[in-house]
C-alpha angles and dihedrals in degrees: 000000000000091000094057089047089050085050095051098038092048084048080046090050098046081042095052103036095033103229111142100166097088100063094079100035080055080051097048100048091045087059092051095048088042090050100043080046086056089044095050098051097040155089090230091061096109094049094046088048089072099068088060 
């Protein structure tokens, strides 16, 4: 539950304060955290490592 209220306060905060910026830079650094977690647990990890 704390992480839906952190969601809707940090939507409230871009809302309030219009920066909307910052939605795709969050975006962004989600997909690159969810793709070094995948490369890190799996077989194509030498492959990913490259693109770094």
């Amino acid at each position: 539950m704390a992480k839906q209220s952190l969601v809707k306060e940090f939507f409230l905060f871009v809302k309030q304060e219009k920066k909307w910026w910052l939605v795709p830079l969050i975006c962004v650094l989600l997909l690159v955290g969810a793709l070094l977690l995948f490369a890190s647990s799996s077989p194509l990890a030498p492959f990913i490592y490259p693109l770094f």
